[in-house]
N, C-alpha and C positions, 0 to 999 in steps of 0.2 A: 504494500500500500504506500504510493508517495505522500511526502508530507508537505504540508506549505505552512509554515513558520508564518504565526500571525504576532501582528504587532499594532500597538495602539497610535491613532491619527490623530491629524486634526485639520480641518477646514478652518480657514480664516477668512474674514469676509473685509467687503470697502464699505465706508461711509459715508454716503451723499444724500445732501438735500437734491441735488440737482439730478439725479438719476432716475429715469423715471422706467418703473418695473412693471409689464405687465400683469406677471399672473407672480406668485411667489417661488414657485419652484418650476425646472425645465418639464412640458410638456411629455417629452417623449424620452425621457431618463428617468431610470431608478437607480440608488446607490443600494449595493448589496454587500454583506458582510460575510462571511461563509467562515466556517467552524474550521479547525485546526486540521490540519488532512483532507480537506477537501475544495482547496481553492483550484479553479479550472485549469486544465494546461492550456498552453499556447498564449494564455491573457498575459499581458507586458505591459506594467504601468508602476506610476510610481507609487500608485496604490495596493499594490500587490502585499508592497513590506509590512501594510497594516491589516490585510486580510480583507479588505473593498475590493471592488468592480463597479462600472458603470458596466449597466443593463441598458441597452435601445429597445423601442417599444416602435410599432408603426405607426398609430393611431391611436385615440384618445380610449376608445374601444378597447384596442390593444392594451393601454396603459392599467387600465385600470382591469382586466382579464389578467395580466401578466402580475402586477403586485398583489393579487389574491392567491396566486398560482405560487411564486415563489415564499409568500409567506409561510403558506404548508408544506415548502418543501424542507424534510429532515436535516440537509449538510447545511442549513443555511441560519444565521444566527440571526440576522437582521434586514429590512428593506426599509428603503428611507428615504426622501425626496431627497434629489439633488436642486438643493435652494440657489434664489439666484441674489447677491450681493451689489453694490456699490462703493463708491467712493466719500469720503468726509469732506469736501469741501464747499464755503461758498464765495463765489466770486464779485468782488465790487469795485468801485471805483478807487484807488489809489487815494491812501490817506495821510502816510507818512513816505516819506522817499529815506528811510534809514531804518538799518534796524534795532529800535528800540529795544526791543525783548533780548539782547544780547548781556546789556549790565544789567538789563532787570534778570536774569539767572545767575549774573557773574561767572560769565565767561571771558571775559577777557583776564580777568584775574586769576582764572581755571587755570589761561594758558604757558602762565610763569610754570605750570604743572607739568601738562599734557599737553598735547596738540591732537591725539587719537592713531598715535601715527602707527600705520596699515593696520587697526582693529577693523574688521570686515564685519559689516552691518545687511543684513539680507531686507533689502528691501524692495516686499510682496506689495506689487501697486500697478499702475498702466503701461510699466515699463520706463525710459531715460533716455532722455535725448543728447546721446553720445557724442554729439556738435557742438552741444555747447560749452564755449570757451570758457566761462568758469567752473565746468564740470570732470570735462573730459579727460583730465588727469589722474584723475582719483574717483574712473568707474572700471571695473575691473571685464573682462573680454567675455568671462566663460557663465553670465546669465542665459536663464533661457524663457521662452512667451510659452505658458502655460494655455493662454489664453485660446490660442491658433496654431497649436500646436509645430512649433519650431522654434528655430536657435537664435530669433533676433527679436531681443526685447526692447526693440525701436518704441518707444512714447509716440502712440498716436491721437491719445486723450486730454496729457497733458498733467494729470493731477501728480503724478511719477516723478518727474522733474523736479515740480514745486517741493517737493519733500523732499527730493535729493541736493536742493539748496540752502535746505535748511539743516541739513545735516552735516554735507562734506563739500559745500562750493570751497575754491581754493581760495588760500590769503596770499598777503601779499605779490598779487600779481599784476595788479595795476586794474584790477575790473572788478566790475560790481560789486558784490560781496564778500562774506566771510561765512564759514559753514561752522557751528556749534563744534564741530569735531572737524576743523581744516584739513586735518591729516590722514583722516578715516578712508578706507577704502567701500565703497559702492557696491553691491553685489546686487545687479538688477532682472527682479524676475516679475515677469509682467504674465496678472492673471485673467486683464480684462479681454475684452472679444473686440477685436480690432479697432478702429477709430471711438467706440464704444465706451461706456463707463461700466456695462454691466461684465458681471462675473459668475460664475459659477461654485458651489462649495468644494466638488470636487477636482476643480481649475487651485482651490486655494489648498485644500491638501495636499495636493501632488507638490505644491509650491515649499510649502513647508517643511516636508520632507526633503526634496531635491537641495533645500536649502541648508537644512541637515547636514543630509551626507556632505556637503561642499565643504565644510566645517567652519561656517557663519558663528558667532558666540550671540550675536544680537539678529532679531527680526523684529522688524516695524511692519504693526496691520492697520496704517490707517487707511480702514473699512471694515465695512459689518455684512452682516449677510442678514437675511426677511425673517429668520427664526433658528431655535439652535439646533446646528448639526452634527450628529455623534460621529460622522467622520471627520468633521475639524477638531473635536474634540481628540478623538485618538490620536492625531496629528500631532497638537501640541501637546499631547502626553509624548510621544515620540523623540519630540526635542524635547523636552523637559529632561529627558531622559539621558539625551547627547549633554544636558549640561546647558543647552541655550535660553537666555533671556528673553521672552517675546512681549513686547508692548504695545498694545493697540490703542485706539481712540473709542472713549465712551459713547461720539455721536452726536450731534445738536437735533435735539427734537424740541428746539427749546425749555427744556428744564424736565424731558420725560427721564425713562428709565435707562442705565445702562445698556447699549447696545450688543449684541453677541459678536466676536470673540472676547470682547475686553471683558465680558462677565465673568468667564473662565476665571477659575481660582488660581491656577498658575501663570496668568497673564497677567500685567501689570496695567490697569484701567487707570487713563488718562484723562480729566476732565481738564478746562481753556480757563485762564486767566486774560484779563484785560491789563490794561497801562497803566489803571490803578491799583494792580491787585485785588478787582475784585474779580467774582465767580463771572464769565461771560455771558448775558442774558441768552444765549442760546444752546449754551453748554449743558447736553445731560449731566445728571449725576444720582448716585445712590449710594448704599453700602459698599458697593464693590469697587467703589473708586479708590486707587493708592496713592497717585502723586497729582497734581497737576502743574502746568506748566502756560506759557502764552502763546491764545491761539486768534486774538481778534485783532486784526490790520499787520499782518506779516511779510515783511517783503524779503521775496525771494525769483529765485531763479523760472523762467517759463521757455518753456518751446520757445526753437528757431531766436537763440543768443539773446533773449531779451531777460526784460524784469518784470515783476506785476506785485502787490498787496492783494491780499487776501484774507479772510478769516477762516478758521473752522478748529474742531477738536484735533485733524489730523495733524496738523503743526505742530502741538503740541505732545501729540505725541512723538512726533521725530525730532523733538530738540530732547524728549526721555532718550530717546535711543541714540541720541548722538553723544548724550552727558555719561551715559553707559560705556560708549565705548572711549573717553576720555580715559576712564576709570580703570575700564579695562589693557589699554595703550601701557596705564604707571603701574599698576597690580595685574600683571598678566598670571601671577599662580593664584587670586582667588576662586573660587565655587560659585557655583549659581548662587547660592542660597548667601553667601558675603555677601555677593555684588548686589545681592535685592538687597542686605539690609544696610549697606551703606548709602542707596539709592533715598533710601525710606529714612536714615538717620542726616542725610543731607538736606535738607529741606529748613524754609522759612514759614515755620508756622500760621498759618492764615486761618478764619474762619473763629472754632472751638475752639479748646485748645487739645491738643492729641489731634487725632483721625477720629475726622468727620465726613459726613456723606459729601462735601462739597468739593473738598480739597486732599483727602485722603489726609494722608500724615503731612501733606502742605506741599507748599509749592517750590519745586526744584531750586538747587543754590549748587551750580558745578561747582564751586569754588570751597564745599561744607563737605563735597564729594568726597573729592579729592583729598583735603586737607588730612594729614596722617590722625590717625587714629589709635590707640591701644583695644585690639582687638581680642588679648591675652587677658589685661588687665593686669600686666606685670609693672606695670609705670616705665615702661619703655615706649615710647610711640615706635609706630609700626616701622616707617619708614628709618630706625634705627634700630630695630629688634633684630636679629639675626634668626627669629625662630616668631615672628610672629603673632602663630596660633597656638602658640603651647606658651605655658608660666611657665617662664624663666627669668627672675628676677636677675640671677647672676651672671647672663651671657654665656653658662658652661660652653665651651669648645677647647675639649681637648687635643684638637688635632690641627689647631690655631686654623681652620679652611675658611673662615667665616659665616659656618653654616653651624647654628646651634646644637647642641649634642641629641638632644632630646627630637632635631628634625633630621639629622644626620644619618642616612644612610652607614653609612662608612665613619661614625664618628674616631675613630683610633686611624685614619688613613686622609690626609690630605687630599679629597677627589673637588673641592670646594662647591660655590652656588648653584654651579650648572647640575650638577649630579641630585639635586631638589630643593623644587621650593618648597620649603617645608612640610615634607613627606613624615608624617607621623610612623613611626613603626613600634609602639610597645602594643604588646598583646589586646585586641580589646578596642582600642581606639580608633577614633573616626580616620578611614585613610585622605589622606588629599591627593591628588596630581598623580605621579606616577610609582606606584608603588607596584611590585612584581607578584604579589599575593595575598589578594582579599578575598576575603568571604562574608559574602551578603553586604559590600560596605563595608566591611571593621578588617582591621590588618591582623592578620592570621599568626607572623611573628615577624621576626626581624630582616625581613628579606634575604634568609638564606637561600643561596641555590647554589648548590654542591654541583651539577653540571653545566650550569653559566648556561642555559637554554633560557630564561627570559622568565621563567616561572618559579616561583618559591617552592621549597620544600616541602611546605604545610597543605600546599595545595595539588602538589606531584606526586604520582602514584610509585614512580620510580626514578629517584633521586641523583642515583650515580652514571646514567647512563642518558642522551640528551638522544630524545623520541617522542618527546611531546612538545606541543606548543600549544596555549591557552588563549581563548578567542571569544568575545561576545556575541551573540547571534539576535537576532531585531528584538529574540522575547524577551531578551537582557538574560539570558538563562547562560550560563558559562559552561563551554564544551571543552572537552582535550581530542585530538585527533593524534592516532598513533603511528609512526612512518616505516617502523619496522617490524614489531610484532601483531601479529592480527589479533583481532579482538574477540571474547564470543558470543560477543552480544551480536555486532557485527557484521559477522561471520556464518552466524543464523540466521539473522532477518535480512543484512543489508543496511548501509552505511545510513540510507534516505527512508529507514522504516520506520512505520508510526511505534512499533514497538521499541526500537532506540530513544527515539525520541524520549516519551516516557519515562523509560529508564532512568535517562541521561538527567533529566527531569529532577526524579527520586534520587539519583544518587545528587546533584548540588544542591537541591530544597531543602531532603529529608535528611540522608546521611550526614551530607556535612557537617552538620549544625551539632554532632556529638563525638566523642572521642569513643565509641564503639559505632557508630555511622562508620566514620573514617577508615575504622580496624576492617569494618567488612568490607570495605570499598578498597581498601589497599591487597588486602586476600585476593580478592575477586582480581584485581588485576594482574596478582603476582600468579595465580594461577592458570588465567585465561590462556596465555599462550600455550601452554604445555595441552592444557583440555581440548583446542583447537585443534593441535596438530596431530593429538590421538584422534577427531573427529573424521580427518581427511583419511587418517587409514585404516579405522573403521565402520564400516556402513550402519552396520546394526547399533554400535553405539549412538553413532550420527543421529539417528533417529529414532530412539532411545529419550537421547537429550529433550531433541525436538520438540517431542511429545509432553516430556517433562514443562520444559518452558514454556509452552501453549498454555498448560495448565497454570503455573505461576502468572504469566503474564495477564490472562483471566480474571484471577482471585488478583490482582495488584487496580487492575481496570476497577473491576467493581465494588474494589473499598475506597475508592476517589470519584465515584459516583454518587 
């Protein structure tokens, strides 16, 4: 039985007032989810990695015969409109010719810091217009148009642009602007349907992902889609998972509710400030807003080398995701979950006091970002700590490398910074960065590895002898693949069988997690070769076994049901 490795999406949507949507979701499309082992052969999309398909239907007949039809079908988990989206923006007449909103975040005082320089911000929008001379330097070649399915995310709508001016136009170059993040690199993936503002959700999945794999750390979604979709959703579980920050725009519905994706709890919901600091009268907002930022009279970059002012929530979200990747430019070893809360602890309080529905925890301050921090709370600021995230009042470094003993790798061996940014390895502790052997998240031990194959000890079935190499696969589930001894799991089913799988399953879920897990799992390996190669030269063993394992695999099936 082949298998198809499902993994969780997500669709991101655009937000416009100006988009005008006929019906909510596409006509002659269903979004379909299909159960673990049973996603179609021959389908090829970026939707595959999360276990989607788009389904064509022929007729309205058809659409709705064919979503009653699939819903009873057994291999199939879910069926679901593919919603259609927009863009955030609204267009007006030119009101300031500068841009204001730059000291009002402080960013120019940011950039004694930072400049952003080459943090890659994926930005899901109409595409970028690669001509224009305040942009063109810092948009990067290898985006792709989800929309129209091919490789050139040319800006034919226009809203793309305007975001990509507020994020990364160049400085100092003698022309118009200056981009929140000058230095940031561009990664432009265009979802909308050609000259178009409309989108698709599963145009913004695909986006997300693709974006993913690219290894983007930031995504900007200013847009929303008609209603929420559990394939955007799995989407941005996807990247949450790669580590990336996504932040979207709340929406102006004048003062309604959060717009979907920004509602998403792993998304970071953007509501607009005005020039006074206050809330923008058009600016959604709710609970699930975290920061906000300025989004009324923004001058920036437009189609065909010009300039223009505008308003909307999506600005402000892209000055979030430009202040992000400042952040991330001078702290390139922190986590997701750092950079949200230095995101969330920089901020100029407005509204309440704390996080309120208006303002979230307040309105962005690059300059409160950035500014070092003690993130230990060893009275070391960070930016002099040699160990950051771990208490170490004393700066131990026995091996004078400049990398504290407690983040040290190799503390007794002079391998210095490069060798980690504060890679935690006592037993038990959160891993950060690049550590050679974790389980479930926590560092297993001290990154031994007795055969210098790239994987620890604690998590190698066979230590002295370099045959493995340890890999994640989309379900986040950790596999070993073995290059010289065969396997019997293997060897019975087949490398791509839902019985492997499984297993493979139970031995990192279940075993791991105990030091008699581990014992049986370390047997099982030391044994398997030898069990295999009695298989091949006996028949009747062979199938023997077979029969045996059918039976176990059974009784394993139906106690996880």
């Amino acid at each position: 039985m082949s298998i198809r490795i499902f993994l969780t999406a997500l669709v991101l949507l655009f937000f416009s007032g100006s988009v005008a949507i006929a019906s909510d979701y596409v006509p002659d499309e269903l979004l379909v989810k299909y159960k673990p082992g049973f996603y179609p052969e021959g389908e090829d999309s970026y939707l595959k990695k999360i276990g989607w398909a788009v389904v064509k239907t022929e007729s309205k007949r058809g659409f709705t015969t064919t979503r009653a039809r699939l819903k009873k079908d057994p291999r199939i988990a879910r069926v679901d409109y593919n919603y259609y989206g927009g863009f955030i923006s609204e267009p007006n007449d030119p009101e300031y010719d500068q841009q204001w909103y730059l000291p009002n975040i402080q960013a120019p005082d940011a950039w004694d810091i930072s400049l952003g320089e080459d943090a890659v911000i994926g930005l899901i929008d109409s595409g970028i217009d690669f001509t224009h001379p305040d942009l063109t330097a810092n948009i990067l070649s290898d985006g792709y148009d989800f929309g129209d399915s091919n490789d050139d995310p040319t800006d034919q709508y226009g809203h793309g642009t305007k975001m990509g001016g507020v994020i990364a136009a160049i400085q100092n170059n003698s022309l118009g602007i200056s981009g929140v993040a000058p230095q940031g690199k561009i990664l432009p993936i265009k979802v909308s349907q050609g000259s178009t503002g409309t989108l698709t959700g599963s145009s913004v999945a695909e986006a997300i992902i693709y974006t993913t794999d690219k290894g983007a750390r930031i995504i900007n979604l200013s847009l929303f889609l008609t209603d929420e979709s559990p394939v955007v959703s799995d989407a941005v579980a996807y990247a949450v998972e790669a580590g990336v920050i996504l932040v979207a725009a709340a929406g102006q519905d004048g003062g309604g509710a959060v717009r979907f994706p920004a509602r998403l709890e792993d998304v970071i919901a953007v509501s607009a400030t005005d020039d006074t600091d206050e809330l923008w009268s058009k600016s959604n907002y709710g609970p699930e807003i975290d920061l906000s930022a300025p989004g009324k009279s923004i001058y920036t970059t437009k189609r065909g080398g010009i300039y223009t002012t505008e308003s909307g929530t999506s600005f402000s979200s892209a000055m979030i995701s430009a202040v992000t990747a400042l952040l991330i430019a001078h702290y390139p070893g922190l986590t997701r979950d750092q950079v949200r809360e230095r995101l969330f602890a920089g901020v100029d309080d407005l509204g309440n006091a704390g996080k309120d529905e208006k303002f979230g925890y307040g309105k962005i301050n690059a300059l409160k970002v950035l500014q070092p921090g003690d993130a230990d709370g060893d009275g070391i600021l960070d930016d002099e700590d040699n160990c950051p995230y771990d208490n170490n009042p004393f700066q131990e470094d026995e091996d004078t490398d400049g990398v504290g003993d407690i983040c040290d790798n190799c503390p007794e061996t002079p391998n210095g910074p490069d060798e980690g940014t504060c890679t935690e390895v006592s037993a038990g502790s959160t891993c950060m960065n690049s550590d050679d052997c974790t389980t479930g998240g926590f560092c297993s031990m001290e990154q031994e590895d007795t055969d210098g194959d790239g994987t620890g000890d604690a998590c190698e079935v066979i230590t002295t002898t370099t045959i493995q190499s340890s890999s994640t696969t989309s379900t986040g589930v950790s596999t070993t693949t073995t290059s010289v001894f065969p396997c019997l799991a293997t060897e019975t089913y087949g490398e791509h069988s839902e019985e492997v799988l499984v297993l493979r399953y139970i031995r990192d879920h279940v075993l791991s997690k105990s030091p008699e897990g581990r014992e049986i799992t370390r047997l099982y390996y030391e044994l398997s070769p030898v069990i295999t190669v009695m298989m091949k030269n006996d028949n009747e063993l062979r199938r023997e076994l077979q029969r045996t394992a059918d039976k176990v695999f059974r009784l394993i099936i139906g106690s996880m049901q």
